[in-house]
C-alpha positions as CSV (number, residue, x, y, z in Angstrom):
1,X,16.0,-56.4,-3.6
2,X,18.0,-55.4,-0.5
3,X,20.1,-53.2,-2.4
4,X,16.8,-51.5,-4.1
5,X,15.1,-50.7,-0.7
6,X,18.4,-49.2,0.5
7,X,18.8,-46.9,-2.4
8,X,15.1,-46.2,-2.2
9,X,15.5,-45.2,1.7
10,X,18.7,-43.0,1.0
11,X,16.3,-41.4,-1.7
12,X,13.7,-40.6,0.9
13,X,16.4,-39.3,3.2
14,X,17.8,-37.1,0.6
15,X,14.3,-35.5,0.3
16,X,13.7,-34.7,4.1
17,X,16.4,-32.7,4.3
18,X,16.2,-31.2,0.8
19,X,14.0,-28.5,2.5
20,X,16.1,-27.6,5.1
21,X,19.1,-27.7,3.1
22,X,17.4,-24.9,1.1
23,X,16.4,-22.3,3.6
24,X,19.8,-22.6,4.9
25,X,21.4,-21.6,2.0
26,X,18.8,-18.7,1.2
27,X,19.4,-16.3,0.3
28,X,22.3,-17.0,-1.8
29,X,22.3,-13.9,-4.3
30,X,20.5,-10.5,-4.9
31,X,16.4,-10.3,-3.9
32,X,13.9,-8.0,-5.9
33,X,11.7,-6.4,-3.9
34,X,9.1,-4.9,-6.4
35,X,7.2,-1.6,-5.5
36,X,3.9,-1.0,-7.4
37,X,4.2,2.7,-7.8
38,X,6.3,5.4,-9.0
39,X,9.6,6.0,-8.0
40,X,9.6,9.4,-5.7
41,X,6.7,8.1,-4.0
42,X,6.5,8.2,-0.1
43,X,5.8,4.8,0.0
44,X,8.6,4.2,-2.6
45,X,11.3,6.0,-0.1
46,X,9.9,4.2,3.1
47,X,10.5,0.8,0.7
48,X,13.7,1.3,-0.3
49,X,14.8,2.4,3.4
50,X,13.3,-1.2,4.8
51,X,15.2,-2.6,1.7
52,X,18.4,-0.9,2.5
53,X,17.8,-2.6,6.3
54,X,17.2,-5.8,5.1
55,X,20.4,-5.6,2.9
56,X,22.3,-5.4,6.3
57,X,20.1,-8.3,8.0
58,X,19.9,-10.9,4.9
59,X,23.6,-10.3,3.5
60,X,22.4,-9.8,0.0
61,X,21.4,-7.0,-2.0
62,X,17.7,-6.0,-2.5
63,X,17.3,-4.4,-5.5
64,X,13.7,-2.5,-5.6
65,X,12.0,-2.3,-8.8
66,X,9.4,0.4,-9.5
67,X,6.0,-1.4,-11.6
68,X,3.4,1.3,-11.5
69,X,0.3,1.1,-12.8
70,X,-3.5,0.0,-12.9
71,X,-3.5,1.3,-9.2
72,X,-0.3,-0.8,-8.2
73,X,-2.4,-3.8,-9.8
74,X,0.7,-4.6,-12.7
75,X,3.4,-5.1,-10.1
76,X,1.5,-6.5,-7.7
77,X,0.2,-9.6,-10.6
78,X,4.3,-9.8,-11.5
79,X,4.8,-11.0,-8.0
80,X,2.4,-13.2,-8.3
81,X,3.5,-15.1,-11.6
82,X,7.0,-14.9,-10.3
83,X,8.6,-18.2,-9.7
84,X,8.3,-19.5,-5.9
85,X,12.1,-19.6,-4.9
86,X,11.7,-16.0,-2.5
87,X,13.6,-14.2,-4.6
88,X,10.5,-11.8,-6.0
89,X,8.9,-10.2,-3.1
90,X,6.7,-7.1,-2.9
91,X,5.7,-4.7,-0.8
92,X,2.1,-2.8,-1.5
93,X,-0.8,-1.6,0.2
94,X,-4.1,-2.6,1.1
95,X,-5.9,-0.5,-2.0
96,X,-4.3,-2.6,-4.6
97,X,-4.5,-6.1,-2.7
98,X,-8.1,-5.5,-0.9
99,X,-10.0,-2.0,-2.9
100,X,-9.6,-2.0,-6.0
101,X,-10.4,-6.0,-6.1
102,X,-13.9,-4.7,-4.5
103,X,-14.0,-1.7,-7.3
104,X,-12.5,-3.4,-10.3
105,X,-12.5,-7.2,-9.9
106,X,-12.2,-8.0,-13.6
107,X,-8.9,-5.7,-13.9
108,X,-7.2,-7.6,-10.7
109,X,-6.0,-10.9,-12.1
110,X,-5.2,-11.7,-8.5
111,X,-7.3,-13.1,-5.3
112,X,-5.0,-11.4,-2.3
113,X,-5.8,-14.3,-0.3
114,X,-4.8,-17.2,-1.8
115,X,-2.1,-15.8,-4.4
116,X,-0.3,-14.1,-1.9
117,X,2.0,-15.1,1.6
118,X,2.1,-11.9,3.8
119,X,5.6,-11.8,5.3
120,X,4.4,-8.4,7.9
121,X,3.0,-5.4,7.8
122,X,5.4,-2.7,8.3
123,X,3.9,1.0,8.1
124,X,0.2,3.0,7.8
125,X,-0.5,6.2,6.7
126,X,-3.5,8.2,6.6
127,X,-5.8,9.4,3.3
128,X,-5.3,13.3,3.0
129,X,-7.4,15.4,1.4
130,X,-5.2,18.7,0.2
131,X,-5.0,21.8,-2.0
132,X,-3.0,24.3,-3.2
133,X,-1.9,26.9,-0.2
134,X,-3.8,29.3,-2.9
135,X,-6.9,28.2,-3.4
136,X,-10.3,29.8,-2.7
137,X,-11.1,27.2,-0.6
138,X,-10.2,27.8,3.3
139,X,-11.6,24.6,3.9
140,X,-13.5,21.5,3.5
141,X,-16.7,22.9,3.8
142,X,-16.2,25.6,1.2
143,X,-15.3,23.0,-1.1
144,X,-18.4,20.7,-0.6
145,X,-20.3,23.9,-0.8
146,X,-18.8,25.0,-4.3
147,X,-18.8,21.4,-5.8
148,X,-22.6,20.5,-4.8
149,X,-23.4,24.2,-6.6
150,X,-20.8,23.4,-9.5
151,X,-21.1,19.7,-10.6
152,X,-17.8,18.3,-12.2
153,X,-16.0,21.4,-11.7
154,X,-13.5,20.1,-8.8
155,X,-11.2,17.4,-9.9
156,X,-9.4,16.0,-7.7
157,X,-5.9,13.9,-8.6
158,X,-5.7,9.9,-7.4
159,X,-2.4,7.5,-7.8
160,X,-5.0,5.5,-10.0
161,X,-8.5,3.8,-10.4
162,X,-9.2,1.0,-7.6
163,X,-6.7,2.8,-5.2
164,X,-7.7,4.1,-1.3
165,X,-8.0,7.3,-3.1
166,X,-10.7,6.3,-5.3
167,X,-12.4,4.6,-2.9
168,X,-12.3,7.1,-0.7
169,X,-13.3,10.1,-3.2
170,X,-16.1,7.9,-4.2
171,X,-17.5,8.1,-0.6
172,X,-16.9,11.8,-0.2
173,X,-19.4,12.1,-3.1
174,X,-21.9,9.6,-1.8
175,X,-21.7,10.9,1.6
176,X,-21.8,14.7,0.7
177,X,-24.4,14.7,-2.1
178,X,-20.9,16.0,-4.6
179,X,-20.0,14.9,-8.4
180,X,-16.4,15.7,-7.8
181,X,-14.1,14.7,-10.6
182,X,-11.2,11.9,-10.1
183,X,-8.3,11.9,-12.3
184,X,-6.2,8.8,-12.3
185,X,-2.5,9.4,-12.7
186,X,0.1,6.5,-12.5
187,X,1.3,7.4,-9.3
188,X,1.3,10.0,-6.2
189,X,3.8,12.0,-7.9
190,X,2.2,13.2,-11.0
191,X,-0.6,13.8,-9.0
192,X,0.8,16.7,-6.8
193,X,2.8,17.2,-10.0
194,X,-0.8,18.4,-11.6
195,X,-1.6,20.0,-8.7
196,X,0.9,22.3,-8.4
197,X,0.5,23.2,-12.2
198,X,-3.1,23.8,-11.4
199,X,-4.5,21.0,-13.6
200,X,-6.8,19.5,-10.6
201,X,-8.6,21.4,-7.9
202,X,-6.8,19.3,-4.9
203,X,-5.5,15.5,-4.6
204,X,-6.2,12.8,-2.4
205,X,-3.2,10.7,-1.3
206,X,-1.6,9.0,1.2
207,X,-0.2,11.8,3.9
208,X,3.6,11.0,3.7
209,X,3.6,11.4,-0.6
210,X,2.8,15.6,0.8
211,X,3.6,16.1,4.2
212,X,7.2,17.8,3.5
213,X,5.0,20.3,1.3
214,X,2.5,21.0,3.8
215,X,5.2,22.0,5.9
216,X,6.5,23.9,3.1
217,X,3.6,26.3,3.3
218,X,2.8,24.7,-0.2
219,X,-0.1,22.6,-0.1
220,X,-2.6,22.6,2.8
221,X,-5.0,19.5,4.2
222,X,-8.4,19.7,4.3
223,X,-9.5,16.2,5.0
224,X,-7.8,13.8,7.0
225,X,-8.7,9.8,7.4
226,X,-7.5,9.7,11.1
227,X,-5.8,12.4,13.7
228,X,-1.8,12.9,12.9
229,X,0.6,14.1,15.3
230,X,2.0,16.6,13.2
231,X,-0.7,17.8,11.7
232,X,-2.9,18.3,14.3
233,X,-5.2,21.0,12.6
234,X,-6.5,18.9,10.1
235,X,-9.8,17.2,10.8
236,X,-11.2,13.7,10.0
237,X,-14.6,13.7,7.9
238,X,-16.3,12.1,11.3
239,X,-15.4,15.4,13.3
240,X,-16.8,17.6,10.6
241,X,-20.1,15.7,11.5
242,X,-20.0,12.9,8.3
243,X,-20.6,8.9,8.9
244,X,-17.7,7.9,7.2
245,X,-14.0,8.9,7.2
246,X,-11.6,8.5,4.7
247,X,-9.8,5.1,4.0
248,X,-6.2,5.1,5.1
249,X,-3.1,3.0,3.7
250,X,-1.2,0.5,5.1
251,X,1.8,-1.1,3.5
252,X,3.0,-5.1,4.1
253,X,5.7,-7.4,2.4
254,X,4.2,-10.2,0.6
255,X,6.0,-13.4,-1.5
256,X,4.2,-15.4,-4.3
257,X,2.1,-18.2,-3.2
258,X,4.1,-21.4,-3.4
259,X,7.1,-20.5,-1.6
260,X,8.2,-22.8,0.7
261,X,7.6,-22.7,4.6
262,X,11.1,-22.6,5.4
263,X,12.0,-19.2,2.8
264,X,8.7,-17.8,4.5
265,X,10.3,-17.9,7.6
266,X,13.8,-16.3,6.8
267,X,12.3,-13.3,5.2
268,X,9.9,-13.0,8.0
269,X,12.3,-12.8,10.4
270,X,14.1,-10.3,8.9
271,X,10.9,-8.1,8.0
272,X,10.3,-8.0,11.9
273,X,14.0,-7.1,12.7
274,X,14.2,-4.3,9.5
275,X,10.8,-3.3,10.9
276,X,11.8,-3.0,14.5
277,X,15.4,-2.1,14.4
278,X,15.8,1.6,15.9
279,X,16.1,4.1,13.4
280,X,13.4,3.0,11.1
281,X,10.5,4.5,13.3
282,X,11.8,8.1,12.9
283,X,12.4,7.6,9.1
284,X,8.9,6.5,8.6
285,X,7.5,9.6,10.7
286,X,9.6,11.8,8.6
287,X,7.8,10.5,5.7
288,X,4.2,11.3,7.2
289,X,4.0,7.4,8.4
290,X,3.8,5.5,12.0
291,X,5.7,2.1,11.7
292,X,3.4,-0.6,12.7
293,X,4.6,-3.8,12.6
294,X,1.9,-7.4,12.3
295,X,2.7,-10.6,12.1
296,X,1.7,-12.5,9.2
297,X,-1.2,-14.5,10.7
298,X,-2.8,-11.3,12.2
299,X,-2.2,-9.5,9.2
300,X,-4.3,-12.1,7.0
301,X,-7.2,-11.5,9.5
302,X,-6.9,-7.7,9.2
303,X,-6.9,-8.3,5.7
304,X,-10.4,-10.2,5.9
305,X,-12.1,-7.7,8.6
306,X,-10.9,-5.2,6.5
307,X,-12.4,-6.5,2.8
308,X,-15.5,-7.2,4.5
309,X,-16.3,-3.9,6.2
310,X,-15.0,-2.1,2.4
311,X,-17.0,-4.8,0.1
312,X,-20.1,-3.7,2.9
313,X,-19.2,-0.1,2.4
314,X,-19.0,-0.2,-1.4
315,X,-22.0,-1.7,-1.6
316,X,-24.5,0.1,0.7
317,X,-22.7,3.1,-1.8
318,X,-23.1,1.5,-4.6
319,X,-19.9,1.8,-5.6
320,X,-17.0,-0.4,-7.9
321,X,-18.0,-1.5,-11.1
């Protein structure tokens, strides 16, 4: 009997420090850090340059995988069916974890809050409203002004359905009395792509995936969702005299539910670090974003305030599906 209880109390020993034993030893080989959009994408740069950070911080590589689709929907449901060791993490943005749930429930397998760990947020970017440097309209008045006259006939390009974008084009129609088009493409990219090759009249995206081309002289912003410090001639819907501005985009890392508490901890430790460490802030800015770093129990409440003010938006709209 003795012998039995001692073998039992060297069992429950063993299992104490099971736990501990394994955050020590994590990471022991390469992390994927899926990205739910295209590669090329601003967001997809600003990714792999945290990932090349945490490289340096964590010891091992982090390989990024690009899972675009169903407005970053497909990679963000792989993180959540991947197994619970910390080796799958994600980074994506509040349109595919908190806007399209509101717009598209029954094509987001996923509930953001209790399917997902955020590790920290790590950048924002605004929602910018641009066209060609060409086009007939000087600003965002003249195209309100043609579209209300011309129903259908502006389309404007999205990264998908149940992204920021679509939210946000959604309210420039229910706000300006508009039936402007949205095309969905499968990613920022072929958006401006289709822009440029005049296949859509203008795009809404996320600033960074265009602000090297509005610099360029290329494209030119007619709507902005908040005030940017480079672009300081571009207005926000609110100062053109609207009730609404656009929705902007911020970006946090994020690990399957399940993980354990002690993994959760090592990778967000690092996030703040690769966040914070010096030369990251200018990167992001080159890239049309402003590093921001939360905390992962602040960012859950932003993540609440902020699926509560959209659901009340959408729905005073009568928007989503």
């Amino acid at each position: 009997m003795k012998l039995l209880q001692s073998l039992f109390a060297i069992f429950l020993s063993l299992l104490s420090v099971a736990a501990p034993l394994q955050a020590q030893e994590f990471p022991k080989g390469p992390i994927t850090l899926v990205i739910p959009l295209a590669p090329g994408d601003a967001v997809d740069v600003a990714a792999r340059t945290l990932g090349e950070e945490l490289t340096r911080l964590l010891k091992v590589s982090i390989v990024a995988q690009n899972r675009p689709g169903a407005g970053s929907a497909l990679g963000t449901d792989q993180v959540v069916k991947a197994r619970k060791d910390g080796y799958t993490i994600l980074i994506t943005n509040n349109a595919s974890l908190i806007v399209r749930r509101i717009l598209d429930p029954a094509t987001t397998p996923y509930d953001p809050f209790t399917d997902l760990i955020p590790l920290g947020m790590a950048f924002r970017t605004p929602t910018l409203l641009a066209v060609r440097s060409d086009s007939p309209f000087r600003n965002f008045g003249d195209m309100i002004d043609f579209a209300r006259k011309n129903p259908g006939k502006v389309r404007l390009g999205t990264p998908g359905i149940g992204t920021m974008s679509d939210l946000s084009l959604q309210l420039v129609n229910s706000l300006a009395g508009t039936d402007i088009t949205m095309v969905p493409f499968s990613g920022a990219s072929p958006a401006v792509t289709a822009l440029r090759g005049g296949h859509v009249e203008g795009i809404l995206l996320a600033l960074g995936v265009v602000s090297g081309q509005i610099k360029a002289g290329a494209l030119k912003g007619m709507a902005i969702s908040s005030r940017f410090p480079e672009f300081p001639d571009i207005p926000s819907l609110s100062e053109m005299g609207y009730k609404q501005d656009l929705q902007g985009v911020w970006s946090a890392f994020f690990a399957p539910a399940g993980v354990s508490p002690e993994i959760v901890s090592t990778l967000v430790a690092a996030i703040e670090k690769a966040v914070n460490a010096p030369d990251i802030g200018p990167k992001l800015l080159g890239l049309g974003m402003v590093r921001e770093y939360v905390a992962p129990a602040p960012l859950r409440e932003r993540m609440r305030d902020e699926y509560r003010l959209i659901d009340d938006l959408v729905k005073k709209a009568s928007l989503g599906k």
